[in-house]
PQR file of N, CA, C, O and H, with PARSE charges and radii, in Angstrom:
ATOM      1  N   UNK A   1    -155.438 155.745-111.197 -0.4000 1.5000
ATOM      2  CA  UNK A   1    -155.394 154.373-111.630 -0.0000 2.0000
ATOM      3  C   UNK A   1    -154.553 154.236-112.900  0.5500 1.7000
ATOM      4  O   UNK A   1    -153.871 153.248-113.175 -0.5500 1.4000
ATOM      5  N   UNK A   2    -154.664 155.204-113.552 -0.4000 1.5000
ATOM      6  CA  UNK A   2    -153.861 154.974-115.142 -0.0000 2.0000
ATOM      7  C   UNK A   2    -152.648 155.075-114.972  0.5500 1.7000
ATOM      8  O   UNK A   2    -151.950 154.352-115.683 -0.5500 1.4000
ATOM      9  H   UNK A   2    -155.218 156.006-113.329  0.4000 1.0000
ATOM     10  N   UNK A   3    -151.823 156.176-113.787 -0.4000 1.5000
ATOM     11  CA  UNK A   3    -150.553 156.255-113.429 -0.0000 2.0000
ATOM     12  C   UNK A   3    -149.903 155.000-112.942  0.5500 1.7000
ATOM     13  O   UNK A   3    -148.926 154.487-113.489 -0.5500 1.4000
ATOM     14  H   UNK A   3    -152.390 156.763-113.209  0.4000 1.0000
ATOM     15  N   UNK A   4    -150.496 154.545-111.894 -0.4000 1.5000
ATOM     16  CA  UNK A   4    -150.338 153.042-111.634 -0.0000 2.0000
ATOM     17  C   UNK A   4    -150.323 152.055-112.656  0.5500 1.7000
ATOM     18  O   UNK A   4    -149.424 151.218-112.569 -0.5500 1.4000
ATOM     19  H   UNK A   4    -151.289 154.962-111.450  0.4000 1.0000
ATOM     20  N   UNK A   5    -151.253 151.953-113.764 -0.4000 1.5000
ATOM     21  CA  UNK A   5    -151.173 151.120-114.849 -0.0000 2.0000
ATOM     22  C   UNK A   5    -149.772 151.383-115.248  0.5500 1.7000
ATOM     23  O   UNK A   5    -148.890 150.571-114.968 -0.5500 1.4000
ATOM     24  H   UNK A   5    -151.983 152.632-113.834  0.4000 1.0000
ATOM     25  N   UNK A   6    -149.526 152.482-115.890 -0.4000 1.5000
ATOM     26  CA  UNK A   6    -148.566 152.821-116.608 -0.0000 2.0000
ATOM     27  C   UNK A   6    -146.996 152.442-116.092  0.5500 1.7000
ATOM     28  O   UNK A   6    -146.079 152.268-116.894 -0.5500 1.4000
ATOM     29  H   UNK A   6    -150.242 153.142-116.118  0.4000 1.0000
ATOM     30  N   UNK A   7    -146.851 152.352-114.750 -0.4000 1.5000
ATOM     31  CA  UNK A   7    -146.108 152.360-113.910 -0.0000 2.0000
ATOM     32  C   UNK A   7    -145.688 150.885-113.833  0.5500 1.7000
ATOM     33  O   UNK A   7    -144.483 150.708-113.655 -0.5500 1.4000
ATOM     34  H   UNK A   7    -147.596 152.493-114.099  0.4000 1.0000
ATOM     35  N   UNK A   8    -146.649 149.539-113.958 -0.4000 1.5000
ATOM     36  CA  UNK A   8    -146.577 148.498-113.793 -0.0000 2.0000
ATOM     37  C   UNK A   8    -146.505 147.900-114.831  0.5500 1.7000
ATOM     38  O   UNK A   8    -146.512 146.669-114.827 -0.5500 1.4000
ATOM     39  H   UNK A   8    -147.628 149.683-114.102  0.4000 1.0000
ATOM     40  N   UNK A   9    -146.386 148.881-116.403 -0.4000 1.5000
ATOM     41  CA  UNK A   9    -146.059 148.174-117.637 -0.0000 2.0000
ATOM     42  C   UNK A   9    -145.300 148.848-118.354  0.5500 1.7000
ATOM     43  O   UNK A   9    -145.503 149.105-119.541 -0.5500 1.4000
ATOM     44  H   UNK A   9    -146.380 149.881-116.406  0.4000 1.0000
ATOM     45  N   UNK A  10    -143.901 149.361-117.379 -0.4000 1.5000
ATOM     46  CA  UNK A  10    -142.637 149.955-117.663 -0.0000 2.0000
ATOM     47  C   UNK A  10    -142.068 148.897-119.107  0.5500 1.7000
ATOM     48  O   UNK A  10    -141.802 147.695-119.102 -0.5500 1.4000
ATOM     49  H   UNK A  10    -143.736 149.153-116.415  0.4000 1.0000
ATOM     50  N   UNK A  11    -142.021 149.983-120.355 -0.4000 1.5000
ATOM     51  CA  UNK A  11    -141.062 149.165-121.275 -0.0000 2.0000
ATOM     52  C   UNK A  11    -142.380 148.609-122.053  0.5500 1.7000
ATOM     53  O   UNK A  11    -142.186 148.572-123.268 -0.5500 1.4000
ATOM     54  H   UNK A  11    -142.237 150.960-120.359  0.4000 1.0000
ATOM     55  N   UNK A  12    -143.797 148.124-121.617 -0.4000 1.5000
ATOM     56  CA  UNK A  12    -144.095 147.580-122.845 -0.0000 2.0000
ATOM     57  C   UNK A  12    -144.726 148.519-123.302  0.5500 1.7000
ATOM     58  O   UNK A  12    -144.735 149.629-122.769 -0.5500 1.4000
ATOM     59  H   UNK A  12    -143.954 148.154-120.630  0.4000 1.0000
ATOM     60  N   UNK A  13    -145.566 148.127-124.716 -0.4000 1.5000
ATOM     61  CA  UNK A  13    -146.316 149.221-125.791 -0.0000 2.0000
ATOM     62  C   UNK A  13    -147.552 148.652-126.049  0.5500 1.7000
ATOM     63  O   UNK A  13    -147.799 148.165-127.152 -0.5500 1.4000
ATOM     64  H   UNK A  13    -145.559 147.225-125.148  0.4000 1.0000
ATOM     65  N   UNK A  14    -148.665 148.669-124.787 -0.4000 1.5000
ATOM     66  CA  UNK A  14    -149.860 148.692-124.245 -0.0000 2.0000
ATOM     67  C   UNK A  14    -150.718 149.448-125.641  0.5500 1.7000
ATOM     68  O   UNK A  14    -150.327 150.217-126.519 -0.5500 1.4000
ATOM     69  H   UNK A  14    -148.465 149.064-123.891  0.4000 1.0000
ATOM     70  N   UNK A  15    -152.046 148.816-125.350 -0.4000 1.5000
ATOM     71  CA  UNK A  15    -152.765 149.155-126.304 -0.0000 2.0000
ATOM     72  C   UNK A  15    -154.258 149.838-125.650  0.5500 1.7000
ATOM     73  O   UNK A  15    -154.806 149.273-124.704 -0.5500 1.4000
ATOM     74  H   UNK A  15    -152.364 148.191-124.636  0.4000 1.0000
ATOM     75  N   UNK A  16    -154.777 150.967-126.197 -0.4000 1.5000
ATOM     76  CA  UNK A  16    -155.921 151.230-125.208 -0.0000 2.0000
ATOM     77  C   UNK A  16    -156.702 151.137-125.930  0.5500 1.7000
ATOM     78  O   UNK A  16    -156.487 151.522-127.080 -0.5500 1.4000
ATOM     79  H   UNK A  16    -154.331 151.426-126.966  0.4000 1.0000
ATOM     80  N   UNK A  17    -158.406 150.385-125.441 -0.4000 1.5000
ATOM     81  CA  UNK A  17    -159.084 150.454-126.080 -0.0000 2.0000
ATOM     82  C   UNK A  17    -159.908 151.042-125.346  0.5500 1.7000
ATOM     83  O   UNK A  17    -159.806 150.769-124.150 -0.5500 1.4000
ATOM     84  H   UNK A  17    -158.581 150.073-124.508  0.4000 1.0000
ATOM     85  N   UNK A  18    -161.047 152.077-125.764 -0.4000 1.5000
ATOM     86  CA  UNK A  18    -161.845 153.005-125.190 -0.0000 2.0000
ATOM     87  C   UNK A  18    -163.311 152.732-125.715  0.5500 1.7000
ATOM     88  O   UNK A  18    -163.773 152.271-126.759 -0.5500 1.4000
ATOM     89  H   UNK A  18    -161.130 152.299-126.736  0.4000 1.0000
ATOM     90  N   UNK A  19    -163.839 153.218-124.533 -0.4000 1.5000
ATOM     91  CA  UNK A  19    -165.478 153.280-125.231 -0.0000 2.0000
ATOM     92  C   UNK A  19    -166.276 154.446-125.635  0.5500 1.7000
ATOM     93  O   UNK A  19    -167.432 154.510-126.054 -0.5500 1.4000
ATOM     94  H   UNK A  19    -163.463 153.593-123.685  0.4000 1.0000
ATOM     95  N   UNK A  20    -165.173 155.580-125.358 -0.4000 1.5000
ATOM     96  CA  UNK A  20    -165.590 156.786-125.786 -0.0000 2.0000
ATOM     97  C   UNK A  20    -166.017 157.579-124.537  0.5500 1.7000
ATOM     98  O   UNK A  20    -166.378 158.755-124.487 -0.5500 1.4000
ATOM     99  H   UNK A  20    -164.234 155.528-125.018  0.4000 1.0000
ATOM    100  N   UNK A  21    -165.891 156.636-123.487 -0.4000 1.5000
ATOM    101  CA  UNK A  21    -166.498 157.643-122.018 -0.0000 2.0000
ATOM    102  C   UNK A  21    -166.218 158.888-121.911  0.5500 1.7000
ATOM    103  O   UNK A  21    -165.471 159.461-122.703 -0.5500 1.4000
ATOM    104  H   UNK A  21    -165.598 155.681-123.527  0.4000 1.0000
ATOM    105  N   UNK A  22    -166.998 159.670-120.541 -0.4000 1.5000
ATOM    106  CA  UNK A  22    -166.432 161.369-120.683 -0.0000 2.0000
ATOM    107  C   UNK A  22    -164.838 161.058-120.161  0.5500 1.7000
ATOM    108  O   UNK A  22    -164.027 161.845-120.648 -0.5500 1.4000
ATOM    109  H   UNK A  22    -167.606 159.204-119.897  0.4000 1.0000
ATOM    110  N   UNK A  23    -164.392 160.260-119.449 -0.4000 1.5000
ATOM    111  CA  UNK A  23    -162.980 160.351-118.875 -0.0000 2.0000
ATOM    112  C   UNK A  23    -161.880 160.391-119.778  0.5500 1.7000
ATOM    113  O   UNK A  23    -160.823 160.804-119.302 -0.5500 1.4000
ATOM    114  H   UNK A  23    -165.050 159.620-119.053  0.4000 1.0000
ATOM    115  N   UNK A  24    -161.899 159.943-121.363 -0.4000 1.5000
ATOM    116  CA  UNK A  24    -161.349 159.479-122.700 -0.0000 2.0000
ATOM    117  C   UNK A  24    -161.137 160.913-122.831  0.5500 1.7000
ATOM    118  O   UNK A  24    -160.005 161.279-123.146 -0.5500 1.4000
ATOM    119  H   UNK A  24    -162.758 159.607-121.750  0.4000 1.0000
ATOM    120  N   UNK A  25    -162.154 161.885-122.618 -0.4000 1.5000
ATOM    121  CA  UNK A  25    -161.840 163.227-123.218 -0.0000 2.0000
ATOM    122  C   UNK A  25    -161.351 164.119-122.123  0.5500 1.7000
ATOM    123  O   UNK A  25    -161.568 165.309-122.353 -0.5500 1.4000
ATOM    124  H   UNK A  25    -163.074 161.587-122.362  0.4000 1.0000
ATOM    125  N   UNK A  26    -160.681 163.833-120.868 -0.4000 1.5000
ATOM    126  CA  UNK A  26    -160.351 164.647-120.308 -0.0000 2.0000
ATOM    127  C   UNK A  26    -159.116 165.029-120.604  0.5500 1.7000
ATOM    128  O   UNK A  26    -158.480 164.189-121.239 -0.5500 1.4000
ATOM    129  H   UNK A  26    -160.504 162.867-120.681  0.4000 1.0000
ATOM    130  N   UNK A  27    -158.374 166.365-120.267 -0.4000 1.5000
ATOM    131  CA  UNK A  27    -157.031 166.362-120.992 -0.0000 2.0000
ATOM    132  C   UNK A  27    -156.003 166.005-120.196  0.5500 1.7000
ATOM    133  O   UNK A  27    -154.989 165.742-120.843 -0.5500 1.4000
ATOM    134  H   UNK A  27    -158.891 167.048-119.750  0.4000 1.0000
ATOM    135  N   UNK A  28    -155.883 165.889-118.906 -0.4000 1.5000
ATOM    136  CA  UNK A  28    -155.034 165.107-118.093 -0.0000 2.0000
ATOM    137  C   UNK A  28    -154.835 163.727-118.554  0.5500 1.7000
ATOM    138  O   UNK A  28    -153.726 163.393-118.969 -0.5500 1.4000
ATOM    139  H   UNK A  28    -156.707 166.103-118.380  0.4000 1.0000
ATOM    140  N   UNK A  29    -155.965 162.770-118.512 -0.4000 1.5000
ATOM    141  CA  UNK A  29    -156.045 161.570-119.134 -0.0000 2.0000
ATOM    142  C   UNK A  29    -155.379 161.609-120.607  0.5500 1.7000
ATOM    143  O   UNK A  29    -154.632 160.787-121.138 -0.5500 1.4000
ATOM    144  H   UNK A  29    -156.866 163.042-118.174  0.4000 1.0000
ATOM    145  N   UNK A  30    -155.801 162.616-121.007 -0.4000 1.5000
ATOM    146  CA  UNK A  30    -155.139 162.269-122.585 -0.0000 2.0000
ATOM    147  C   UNK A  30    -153.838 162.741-122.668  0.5500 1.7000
ATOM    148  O   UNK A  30    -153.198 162.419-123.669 -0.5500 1.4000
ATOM    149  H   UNK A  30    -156.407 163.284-120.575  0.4000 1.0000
ATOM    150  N   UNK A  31    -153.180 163.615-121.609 -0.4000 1.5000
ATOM    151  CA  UNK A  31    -151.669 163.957-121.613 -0.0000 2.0000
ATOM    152  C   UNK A  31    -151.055 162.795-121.177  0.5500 1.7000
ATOM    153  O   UNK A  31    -149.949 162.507-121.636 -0.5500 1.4000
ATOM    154  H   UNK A  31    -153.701 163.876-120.796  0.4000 1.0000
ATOM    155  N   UNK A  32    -151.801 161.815-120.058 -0.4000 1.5000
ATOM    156  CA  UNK A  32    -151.365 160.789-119.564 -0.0000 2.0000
ATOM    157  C   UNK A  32    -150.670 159.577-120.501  0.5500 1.7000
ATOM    158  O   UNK A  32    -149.631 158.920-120.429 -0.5500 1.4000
ATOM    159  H   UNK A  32    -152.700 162.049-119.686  0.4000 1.0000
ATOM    160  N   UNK A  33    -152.059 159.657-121.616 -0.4000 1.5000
ATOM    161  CA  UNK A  33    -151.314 158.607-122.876 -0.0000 2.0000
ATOM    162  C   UNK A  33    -150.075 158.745-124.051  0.5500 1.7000
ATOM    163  O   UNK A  33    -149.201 158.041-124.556 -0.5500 1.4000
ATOM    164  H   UNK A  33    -152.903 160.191-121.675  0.4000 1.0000
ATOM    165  N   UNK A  34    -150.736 160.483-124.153 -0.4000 1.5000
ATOM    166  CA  UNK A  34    -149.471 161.253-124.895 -0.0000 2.0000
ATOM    167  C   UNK A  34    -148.005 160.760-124.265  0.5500 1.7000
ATOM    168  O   UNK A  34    -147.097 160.139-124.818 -0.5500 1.4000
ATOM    169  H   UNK A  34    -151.445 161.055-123.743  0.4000 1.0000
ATOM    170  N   UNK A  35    -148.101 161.203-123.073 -0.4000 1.5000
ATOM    171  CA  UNK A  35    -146.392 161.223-122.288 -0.0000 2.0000
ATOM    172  C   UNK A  35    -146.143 159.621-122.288  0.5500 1.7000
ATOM    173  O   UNK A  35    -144.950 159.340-122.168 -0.5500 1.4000
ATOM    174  H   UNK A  35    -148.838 161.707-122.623  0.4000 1.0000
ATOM    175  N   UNK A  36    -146.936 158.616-122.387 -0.4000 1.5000
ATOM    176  CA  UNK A  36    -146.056 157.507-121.978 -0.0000 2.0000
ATOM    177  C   UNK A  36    -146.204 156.725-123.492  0.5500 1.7000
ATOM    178  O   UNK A  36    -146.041 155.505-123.460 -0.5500 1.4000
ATOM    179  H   UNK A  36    -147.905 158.844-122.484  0.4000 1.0000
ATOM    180  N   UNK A  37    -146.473 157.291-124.688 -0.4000 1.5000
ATOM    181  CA  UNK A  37    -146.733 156.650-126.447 -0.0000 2.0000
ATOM    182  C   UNK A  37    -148.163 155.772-126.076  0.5500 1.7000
ATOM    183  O   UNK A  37    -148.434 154.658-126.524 -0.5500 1.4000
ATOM    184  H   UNK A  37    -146.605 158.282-124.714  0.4000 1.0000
ATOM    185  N   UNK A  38    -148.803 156.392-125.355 -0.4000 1.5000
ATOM    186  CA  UNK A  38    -150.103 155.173-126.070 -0.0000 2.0000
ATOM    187  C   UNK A  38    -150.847 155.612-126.193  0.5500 1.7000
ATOM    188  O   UNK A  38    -151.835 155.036-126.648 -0.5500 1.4000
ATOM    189  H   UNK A  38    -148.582 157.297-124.991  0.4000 1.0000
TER
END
């Protein structure tokens, strides 16, 4: 789902807000935000 997000907001500078879930700490997910600046 986040690839798809990311994918459909080519160019802008998205903001994430988290609730701290276990998925926030996975490291795929968090390479996911690394690689695209958010």
């Amino acid at each position: 789902m986040m690839k798809q997000a990311v994918a459909r907001l080519a160019g802008a500078k998205p903001i994430l807000h988290s609730d701290q879930g276990w998925q926030y700490q996975m490291i795929g997910y968090q390479n996911i935000l690394r690689e695209n600046d958010i």
